[in-house]
N, C-alpha and C positions, 0 to 999 in steps of 0.2 A: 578536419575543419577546426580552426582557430576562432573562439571567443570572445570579446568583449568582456572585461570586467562588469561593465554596466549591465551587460547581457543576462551572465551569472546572478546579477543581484535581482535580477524581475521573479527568479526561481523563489515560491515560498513554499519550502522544506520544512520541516515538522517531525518532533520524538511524537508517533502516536499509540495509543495502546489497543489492541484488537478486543472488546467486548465481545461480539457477538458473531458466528459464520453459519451461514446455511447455504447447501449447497443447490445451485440452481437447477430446476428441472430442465429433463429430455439435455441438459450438457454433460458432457465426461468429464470437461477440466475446469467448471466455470464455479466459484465461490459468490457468494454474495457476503461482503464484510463488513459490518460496524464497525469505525476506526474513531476512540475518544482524541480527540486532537486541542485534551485544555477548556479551558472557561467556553470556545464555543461550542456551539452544537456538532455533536458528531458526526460524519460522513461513511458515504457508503459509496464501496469500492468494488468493485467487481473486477476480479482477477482470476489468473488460467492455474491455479497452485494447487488445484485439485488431483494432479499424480503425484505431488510433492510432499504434501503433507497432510494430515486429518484435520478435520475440525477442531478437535482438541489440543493438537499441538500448538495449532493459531490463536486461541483464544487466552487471551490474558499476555500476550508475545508485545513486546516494547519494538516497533520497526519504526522507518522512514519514510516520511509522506510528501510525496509532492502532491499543495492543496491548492494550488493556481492553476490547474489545467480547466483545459476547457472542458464541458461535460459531457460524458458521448452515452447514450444509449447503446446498449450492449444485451443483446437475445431477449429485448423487450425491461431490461431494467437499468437505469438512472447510474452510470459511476461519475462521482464526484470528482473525483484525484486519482493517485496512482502510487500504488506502493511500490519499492526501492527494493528490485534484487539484482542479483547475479548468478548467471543461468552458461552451463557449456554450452561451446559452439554445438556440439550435438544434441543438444535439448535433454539431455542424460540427467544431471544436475540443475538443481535449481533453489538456491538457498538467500533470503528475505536477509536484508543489512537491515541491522540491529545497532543501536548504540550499545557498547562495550560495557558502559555500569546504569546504573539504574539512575533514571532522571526523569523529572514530571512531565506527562503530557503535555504537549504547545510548546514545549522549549524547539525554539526554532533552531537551523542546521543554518551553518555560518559555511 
C-alpha cells in the first residue's frame, strides 16, 4: 500500500524515555509502561515485550513513540500510544527502535 505524504504527516512520533515498567498481572507478555514524552504529561503504554526484555533493560531506554493513536484498553488497562519495534516474522526477535544518539524527550520524528 502506497501513502500520502499528507497521510505520513497526521503520524505524531516522538524520542520518548521509559521511566517506569510494571508488569501486568495474570499476562506472560504484557508490560505496563511509563513513557516521558517532553514538557507533556507522560503516557502509558502497554505493550507485549515481556519475553523480550526485563524491566530493567526498559527503564531509562530512549525509544519511539507513536502518541496519536487512538486509545485501546488492553486486559483492563488504558494504553495511550504505541511504541516502535521490529520483531521477526517468527516472533523470535523483537527489538524497540531507538534513536541512535541521545536527544531530549518530545523531540518529535520527522
Amino acid at each position: 500500500m502506497v501513502i500520502e505524504y499528507n497521510d505520513f504527516k497526521k503520524l505524531d512520533m516522538r524520542v520518548g524515555k521509559i521511566t517506569e515498567v510494571s508488569k501486568i498481572p495474570d499476562s506472560d507478555k504484557l508490560y505496563s509502561i511509563i513513557v516521558d514524552i517532553g514538557g507533556e504529561k507522560p503516557v502509558r503504554i502497554v505493550s507485549s515485550l515481556v519475553p523480550y526484555y526485563t524491566e530493567e533493560e526498559l527503564v531509562g531506554k530512549n525509544i519511539v513513540v507513536l502518541i496519536n493513536l487512538k486509545p485501546a484498553k488492553i486486559r483492563g488497562e488504558m494504553s495511550y500510544g504505541m511504541l516502535l519495534a521490529a520483531e521477526t516474522e517468527d516472533s523470535s526477535v523483537c527489538v524497540l527502535i531507538s534513536p541512535e544518539k541521545e536527544i531530549p524527550a518530545g523531540t518529535r520524528i520527522l
